[in-house]
C-alpha positions in Angstrom: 96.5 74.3 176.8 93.5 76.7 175.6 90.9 74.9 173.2 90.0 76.8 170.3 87.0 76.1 168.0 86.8 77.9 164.1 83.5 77.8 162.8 83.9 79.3 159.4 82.2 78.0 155.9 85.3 78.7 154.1 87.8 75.8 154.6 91.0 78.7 153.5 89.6 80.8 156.8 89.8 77.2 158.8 93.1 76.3 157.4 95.2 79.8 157.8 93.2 80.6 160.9 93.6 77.0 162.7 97.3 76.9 161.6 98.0 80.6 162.8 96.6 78.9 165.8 98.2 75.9 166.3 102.1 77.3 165.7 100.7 79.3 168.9 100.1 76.0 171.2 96.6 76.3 171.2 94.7 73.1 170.5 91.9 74.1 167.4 88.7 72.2 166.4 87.5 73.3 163.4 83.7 73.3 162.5 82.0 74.4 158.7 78.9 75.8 160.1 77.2 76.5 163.5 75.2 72.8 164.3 78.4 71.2 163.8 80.3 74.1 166.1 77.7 73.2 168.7 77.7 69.7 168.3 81.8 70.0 169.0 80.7 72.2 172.1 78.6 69.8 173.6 81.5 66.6 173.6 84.4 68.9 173.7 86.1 71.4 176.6 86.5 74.5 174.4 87.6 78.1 175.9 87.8 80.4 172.9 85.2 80.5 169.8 86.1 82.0 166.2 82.6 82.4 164.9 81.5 83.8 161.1 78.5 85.4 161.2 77.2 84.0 157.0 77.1 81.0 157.7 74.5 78.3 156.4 71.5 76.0 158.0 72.0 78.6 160.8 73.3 82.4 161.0 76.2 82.9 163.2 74.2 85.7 165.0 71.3 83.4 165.9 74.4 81.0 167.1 76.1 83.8 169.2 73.1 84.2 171.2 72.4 80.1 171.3 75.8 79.6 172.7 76.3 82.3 175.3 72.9 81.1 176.5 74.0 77.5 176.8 78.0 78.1 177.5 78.2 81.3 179.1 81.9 80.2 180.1 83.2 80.4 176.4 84.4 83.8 175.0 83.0 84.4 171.4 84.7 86.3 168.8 82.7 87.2 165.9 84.7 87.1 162.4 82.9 88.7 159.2 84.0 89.9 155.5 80.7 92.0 155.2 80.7 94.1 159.0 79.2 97.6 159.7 78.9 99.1 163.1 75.4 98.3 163.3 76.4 94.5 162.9 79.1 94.9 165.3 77.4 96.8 168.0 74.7 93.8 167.7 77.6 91.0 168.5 78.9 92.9 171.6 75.1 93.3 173.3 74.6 89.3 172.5 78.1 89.1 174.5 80.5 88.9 171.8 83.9 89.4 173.4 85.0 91.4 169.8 84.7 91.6 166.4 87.1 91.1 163.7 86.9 92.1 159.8 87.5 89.4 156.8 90.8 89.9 155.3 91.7 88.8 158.9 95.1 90.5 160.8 97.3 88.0 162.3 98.1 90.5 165.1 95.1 91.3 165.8 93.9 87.9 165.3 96.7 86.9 168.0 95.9 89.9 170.4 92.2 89.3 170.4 92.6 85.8 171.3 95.1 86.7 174.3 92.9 89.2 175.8 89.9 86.6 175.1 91.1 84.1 177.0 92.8 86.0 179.6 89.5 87.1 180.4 88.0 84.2 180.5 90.6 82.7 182.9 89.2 85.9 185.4 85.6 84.7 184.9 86.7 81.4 185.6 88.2 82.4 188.6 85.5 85.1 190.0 83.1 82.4 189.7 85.2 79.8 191.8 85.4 82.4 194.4 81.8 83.4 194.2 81.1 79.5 194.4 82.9 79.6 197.7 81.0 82.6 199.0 78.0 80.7 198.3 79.2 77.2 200.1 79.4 79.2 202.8 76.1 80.4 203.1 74.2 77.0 202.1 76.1 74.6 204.4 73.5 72.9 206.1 74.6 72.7 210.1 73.3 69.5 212.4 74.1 66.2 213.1 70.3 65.7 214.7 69.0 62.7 212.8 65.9 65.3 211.4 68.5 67.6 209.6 70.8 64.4 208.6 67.7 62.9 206.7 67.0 67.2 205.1 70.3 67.0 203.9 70.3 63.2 202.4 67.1 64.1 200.8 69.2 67.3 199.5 71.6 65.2 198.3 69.3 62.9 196.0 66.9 65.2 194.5 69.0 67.8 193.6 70.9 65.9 191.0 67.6 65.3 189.2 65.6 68.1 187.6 62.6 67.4 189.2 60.3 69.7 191.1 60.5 70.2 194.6 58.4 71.1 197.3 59.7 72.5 200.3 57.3 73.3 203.5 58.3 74.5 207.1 57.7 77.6 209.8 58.9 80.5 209.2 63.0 81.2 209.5 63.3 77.3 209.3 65.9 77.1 206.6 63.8 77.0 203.4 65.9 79.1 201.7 69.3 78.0 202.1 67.8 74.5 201.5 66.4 75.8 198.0 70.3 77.2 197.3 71.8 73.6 198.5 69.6 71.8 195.8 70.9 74.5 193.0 74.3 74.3 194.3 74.2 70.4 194.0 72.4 70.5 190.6 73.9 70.3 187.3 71.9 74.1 187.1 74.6 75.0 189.5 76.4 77.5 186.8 73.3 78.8 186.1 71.4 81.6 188.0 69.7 81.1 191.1 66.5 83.6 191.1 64.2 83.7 194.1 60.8 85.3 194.2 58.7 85.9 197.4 55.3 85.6 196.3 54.1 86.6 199.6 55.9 90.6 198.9 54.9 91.3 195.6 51.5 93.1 195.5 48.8 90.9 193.6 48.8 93.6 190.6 52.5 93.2 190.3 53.0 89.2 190.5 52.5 88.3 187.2 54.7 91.2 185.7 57.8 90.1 188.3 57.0 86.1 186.9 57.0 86.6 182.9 57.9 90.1 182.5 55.9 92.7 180.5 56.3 94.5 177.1 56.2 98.4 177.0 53.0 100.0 177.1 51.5 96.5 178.8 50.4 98.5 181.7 50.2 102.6 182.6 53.5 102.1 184.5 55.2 99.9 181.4 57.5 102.6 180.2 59.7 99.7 178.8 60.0 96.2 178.2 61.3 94.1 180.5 62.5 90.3 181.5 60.3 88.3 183.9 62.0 86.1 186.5 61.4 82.9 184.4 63.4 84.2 181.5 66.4 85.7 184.2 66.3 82.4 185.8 66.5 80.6 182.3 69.3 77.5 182.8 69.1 77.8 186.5 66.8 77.5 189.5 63.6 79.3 190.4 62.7 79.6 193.7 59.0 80.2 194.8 58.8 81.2 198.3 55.9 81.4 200.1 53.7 80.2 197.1 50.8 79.5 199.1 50.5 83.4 198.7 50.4 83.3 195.2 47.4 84.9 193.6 44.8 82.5 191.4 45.1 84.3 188.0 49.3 84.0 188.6 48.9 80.1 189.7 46.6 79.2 186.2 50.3 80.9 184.5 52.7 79.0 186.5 50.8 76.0 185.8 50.5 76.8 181.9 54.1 77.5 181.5 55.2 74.1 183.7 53.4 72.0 181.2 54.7 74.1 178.0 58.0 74.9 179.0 57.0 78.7 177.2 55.9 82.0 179.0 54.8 85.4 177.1 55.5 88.5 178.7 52.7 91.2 179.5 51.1 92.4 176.4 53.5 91.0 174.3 52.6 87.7 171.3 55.8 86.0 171.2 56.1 83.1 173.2 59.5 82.8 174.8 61.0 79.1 175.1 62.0 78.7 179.1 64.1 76.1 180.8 64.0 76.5 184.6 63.9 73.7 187.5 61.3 74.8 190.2 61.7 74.5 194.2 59.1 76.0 195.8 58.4 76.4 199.3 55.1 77.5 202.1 55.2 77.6 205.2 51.3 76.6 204.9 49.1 73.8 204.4 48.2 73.8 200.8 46.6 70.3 200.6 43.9 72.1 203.4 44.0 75.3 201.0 43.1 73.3 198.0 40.7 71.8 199.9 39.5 75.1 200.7 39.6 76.8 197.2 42.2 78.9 197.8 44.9 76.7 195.6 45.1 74.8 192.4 44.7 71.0 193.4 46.7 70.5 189.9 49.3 72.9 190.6 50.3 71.4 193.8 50.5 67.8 192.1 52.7 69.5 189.6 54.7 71.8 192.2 54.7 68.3 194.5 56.9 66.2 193.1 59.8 65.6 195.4 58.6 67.0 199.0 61.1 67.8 202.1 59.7 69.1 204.8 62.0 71.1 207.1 62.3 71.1 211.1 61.8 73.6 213.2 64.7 74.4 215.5 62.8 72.5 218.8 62.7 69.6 217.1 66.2 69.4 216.7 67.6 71.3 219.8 70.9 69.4 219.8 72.3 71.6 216.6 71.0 74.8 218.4 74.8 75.1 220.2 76.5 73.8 217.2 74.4 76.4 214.4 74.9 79.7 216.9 78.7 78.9 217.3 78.5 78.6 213.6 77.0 81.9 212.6 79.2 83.3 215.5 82.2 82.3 213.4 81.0 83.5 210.4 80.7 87.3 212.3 84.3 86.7 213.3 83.3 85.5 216.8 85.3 82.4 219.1 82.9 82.0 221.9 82.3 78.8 224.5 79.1 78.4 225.6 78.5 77.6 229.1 76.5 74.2 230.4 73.8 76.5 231.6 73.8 78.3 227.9 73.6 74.9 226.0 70.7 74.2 228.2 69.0 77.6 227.8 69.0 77.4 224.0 67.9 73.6 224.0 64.8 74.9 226.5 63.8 78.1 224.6 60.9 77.6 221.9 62.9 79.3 218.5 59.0 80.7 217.6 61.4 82.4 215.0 63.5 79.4 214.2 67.5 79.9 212.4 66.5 83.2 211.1 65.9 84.3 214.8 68.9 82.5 216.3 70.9 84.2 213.3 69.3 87.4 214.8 71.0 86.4 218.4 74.3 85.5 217.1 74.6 89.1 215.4 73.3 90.6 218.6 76.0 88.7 220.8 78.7 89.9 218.1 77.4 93.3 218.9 76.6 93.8 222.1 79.0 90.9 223.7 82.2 90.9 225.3 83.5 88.2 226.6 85.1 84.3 225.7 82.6 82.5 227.2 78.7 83.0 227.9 76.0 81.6 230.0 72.2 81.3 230.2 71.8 84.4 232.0 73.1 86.4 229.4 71.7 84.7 226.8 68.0 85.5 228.8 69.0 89.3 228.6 69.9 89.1 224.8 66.5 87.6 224.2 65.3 90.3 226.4 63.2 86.5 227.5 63.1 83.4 229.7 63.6 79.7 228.1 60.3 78.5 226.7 58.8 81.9 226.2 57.0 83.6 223.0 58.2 86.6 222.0 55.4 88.6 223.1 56.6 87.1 226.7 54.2 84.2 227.5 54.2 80.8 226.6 53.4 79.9 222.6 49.8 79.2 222.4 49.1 80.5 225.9 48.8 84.8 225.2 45.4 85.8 225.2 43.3 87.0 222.4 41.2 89.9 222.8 38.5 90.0 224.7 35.2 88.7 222.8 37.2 88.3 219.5 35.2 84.8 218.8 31.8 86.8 219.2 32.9 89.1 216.0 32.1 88.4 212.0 34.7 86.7 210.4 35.5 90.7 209.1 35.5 92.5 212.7 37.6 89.3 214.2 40.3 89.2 211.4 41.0 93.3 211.7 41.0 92.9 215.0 43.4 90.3 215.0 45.8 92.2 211.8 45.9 95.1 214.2 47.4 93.2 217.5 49.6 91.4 215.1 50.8 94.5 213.6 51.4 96.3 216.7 53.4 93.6 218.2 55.5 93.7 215.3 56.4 97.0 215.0 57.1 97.0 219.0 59.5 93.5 218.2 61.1 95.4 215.4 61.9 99.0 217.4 59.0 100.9 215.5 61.3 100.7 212.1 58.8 100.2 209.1 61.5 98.9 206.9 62.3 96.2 209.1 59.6 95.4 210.3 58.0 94.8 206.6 60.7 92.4 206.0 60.0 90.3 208.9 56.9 89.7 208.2 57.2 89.8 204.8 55.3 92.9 203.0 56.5 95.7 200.9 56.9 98.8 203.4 54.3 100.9 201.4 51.6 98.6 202.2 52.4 98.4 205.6 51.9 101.8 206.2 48.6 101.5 204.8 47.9 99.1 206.6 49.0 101.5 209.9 46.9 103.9 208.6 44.0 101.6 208.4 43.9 99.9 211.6 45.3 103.8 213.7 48.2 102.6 214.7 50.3 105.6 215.9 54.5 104.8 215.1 56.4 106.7 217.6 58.1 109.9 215.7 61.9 108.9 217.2 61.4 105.3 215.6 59.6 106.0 212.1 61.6 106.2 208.9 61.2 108.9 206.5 
């Protein structure tokens, strides 16, 4: 049976309106102004609001947008004896489902609440199955003792609201363990918003974070929503923070201990409610240490660490992860001793995101029930324990006379092998290759053009 609530300062509207109601099976609450209405939201299961928009101690507009903010699952219908277009058109961009004029129509009034409700029954059920979708891309696969304690400390800190710090090489899971704890949190309904620190340009950061108002900046041609206000009754997610610039962690900090954020050349102060994971996948007690991080930011950011494994630390759930993401591309496949073997020898210098990488290449380029170590070695296009760049990690040389260089002359010279390996790894694709390493594409051209690095005219993309 639907629950209805009638919020309506005029106890004729809550009588004809609730009965109307009731001879329909619907079970009605009735409420004589908006505080009440939400106080009946908060301690009751309601599906379907009536909502007048004179009402006293607080305007049913100002209420509309109050409740689709805090329950986004309930359809509102705004009732009024004094509507106009402008009025209506207002209700409909807070997210009023429709809009009904005082004297009220009992057909209408009956049709409205049908269609309301049938609609929200297809919510309902779009976000069950886009809750499933997401289950399936946050299950966290092991049973090594290191990812059975991840997952336990998972478990306990996301039903809290408290900070979180996650840290780990890169492709080690961060992310999927940043979308377990919203999943498992009472935010779970709420959005989930993630923002790479590391792949916004320093100009842009603090625009993506709070949002800017038009005219804040030469490209400002309108207003729009930061990330804390799209993330507002869910989750943020910081990744890489450690690459967050100094001006942008003095904000984060600021609007942490006030709960409020302005947007880019704008005065009002906008109340935010967000629970932050963050993640690094560097040392940022050594970077404080260093200057180049707020010691009082990480104390804030700090509160609940969980470090995450790298894949050779945990080489029993390498087998059980690649037949997992093989499944998930449609793909039944045994692997051989030998194979089990190979992938518990091999280093992982990419970790799950580069065994996620192998799976879709087997789906590909595979045919076949079973597999074995050799064929595995020619997927990698490498031998168990190597690097990518075909030696053992640690053991590839530098180049030559590198530690005789300024601090300037050495780190170019190092960007430029890095960048060159890279782009080889990545098939000369910029696109690709700025994702992988986690840069917009425009400044990696730049930073081609910088260091002469010539992208073969086959492989670039135009």
């Amino acid at each position: 049976m639907a629950a209805i609530l009638i919020i309506d300062d005029e106890p004729g509207i809550r009588l004809t309106l609730g009965s109307i109601l009731e001879d329909e099976k619907y079970k009605v609450f009735t409420a004589e102004d908006a505080l009440l209405g939400l106080e009946l939201l908060n301690k009751e299961k309601i599906n379907l609001v009536f909502l007048d928009v004179l009402l006293p101690r607080l305007g049913g507009m100002e209420a509309l947008e109050q409740m689709r903010r805090d329950f986004p699952a309930v359809e509102m219908v705004m009732i009024s004896g004094h509507a106009n277009v402008d009025m209506a058109v207002r209700a409909v961009k807070l997210g009023a489902f429709d809009f009904l004029e005082k004297p009220l129509s009992l057909d209408k009034v009956l049709t409205v609440c049908r269609n309301a409700l049938v609609m929200q029954k297809l919510r309902e059920e779009n976000r069950s199955l886009k809750k499933s979708a997401y289950l399936s891309q946050v299950e966290i696969i092991g049973t090594s003792a290191a990812i059975k304690a991840v997952r336990e400390m998972v478990k306990q800190a996301a039903v809290s609201d408290a900070r979180i710090l996650l840290t780990g090489e890169n492709g080690a899971g961060k992310e999927v363990i940043a979308r377990a704890i919203h999943l498992g949190s009472s935010r779970a309904d709420g959005p989930f918003v993630e923002v790479n620190c590391a792949a916004i340009p320093e100009t842009l950061i603090e625009s993506e974070l709070f949002g800017h108002e038009k005219g804040a900046f030469t490209d400002a041609v309108s207003s729009r929503k930061g990330r804390f206000e799209i993330a507002h009754g869910g989750t943020l997610f910081l990744d890489e923070i450690g690459d967050m610039s100094p001006s942008a962690q003095a904000k984060v900090l600021r609007v942490i201990q006030e709960q409020k954020i302005e947007r880019l050349g704008g005065e009002k102060t906008i109340d935010t409610d967000v629970r932050i994971v963050a993640a690094t996948n560097k040392n940022l007690e050594k970077a404080c240490e260093e200057g180049r991080f707020r010691q009082d930011l990480l104390f804030r950011l700090n509160v609940i660490p969980i470090r995450i494994p790298p894949l050779r630390e945990r080489p029993e759930d390498i087998p059980l992860l690649l037949c997992h993401f093989l499944k998930n591309l449609g793909m039944e496949l045994e692997l051989e001793v030998d194979a089990q073997g190979f992938l518990a020898a091999y280093e992982w210098p990419g970790n799950v995101r580069e065994l996620k990488n192998l799976a879709e290449r087997i789906a590909v380029m595979y045919r076949g029930s079973s597999i074995n170590a050799a064929a595995l070695e020619d997927l990698l296009g490498k031998k168990s324990g190597e690097s990518p760049a075909g030696g053992r990690p640690g053991k590839d040389p530098l180049p030559q006379g590198i530690f005789d260089r300024n601090f300037n002359d050495a780190r170019d010279c190092f960007e430029k092998h890095y960048l060159e390996f890279q782009l080889s790894k990545n098939g000369g694709i910029i696109s690709r290759t700025a994702e992988a390493i986690g840069i917009y594409p425009s400044n990696l051209h730049a930073k081609l053009r910088k260091h002469q690095i010539t992208i073969p005219s086959t492989k670039e993309e135009r």
